[in-house]
N, C-alpha and C positions, 0 to 999 in steps of 0.2 A: 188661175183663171180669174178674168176680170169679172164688176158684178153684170155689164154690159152680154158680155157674151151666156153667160147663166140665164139670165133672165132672157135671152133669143131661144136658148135653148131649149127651156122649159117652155113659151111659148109654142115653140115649134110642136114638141112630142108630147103636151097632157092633153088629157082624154076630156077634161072639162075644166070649167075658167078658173077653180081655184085647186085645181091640181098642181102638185110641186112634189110631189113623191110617191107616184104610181112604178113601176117598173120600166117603161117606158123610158118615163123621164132619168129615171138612174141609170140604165145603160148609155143614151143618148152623153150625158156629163161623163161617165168612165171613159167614154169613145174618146172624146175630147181630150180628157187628160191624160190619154194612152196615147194620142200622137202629138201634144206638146210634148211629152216626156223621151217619147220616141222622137223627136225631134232632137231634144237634148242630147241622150245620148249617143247621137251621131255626133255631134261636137264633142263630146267628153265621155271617151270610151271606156277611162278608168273610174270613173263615177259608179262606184257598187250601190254606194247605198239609192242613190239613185234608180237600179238595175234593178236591186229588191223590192221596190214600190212599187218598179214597174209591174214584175212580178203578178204580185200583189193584187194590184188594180186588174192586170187582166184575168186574173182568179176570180176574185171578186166576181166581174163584169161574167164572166164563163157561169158560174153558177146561178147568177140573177138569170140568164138565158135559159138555162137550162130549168128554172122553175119556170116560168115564165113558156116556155114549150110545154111544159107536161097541164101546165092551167086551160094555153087558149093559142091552142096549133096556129089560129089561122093570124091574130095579133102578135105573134114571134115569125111567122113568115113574113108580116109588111112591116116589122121593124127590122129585120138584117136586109130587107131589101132594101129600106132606104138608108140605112147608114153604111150598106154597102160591104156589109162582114159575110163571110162565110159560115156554113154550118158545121 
């Protein structure tokens, strides 16, 4: 991920001006890198190690969610609204 698209990002999802590492902003960047990566592996279907990060990343991103709902029910419901995940 470029430094261009990171910093729209973190703009987009912090809670105040020098936010860069609330919850928010980390699922917003996993999101990201789970569908460039999902992107990839549509091209290159034998790419394991690549498959394992995926993995990974969406692990990762699952359990930030899942803190993240048991803190503040109602800031986990307008962040999957807007990046468009399911619960």
């Amino acid at each position: 991920m470029d430094k261009e698209t990171k910093q729209n990002i973190i703009a987009d999802y912090r809670l105040h001006e020098k936010d860069s590492g609330s919850t928010e902003v980390q699922v917003a960047m996993l999101t990201e890198r789970i569908k460039q990566l999902t992107n990839h592996m549509a091209a290159h279907r034998h790419d394991f190690n690549a498959q394992r990060g995926l993995l990974k990343l969406v692990g990762h991103r699952r359990r930030l969610l899942s803190y993240l709902s048991r803190e503040d029910i109602e800031r986990y419901n307008k962040l999957i609204s807007r990046l468009g995940l399911r619960k």
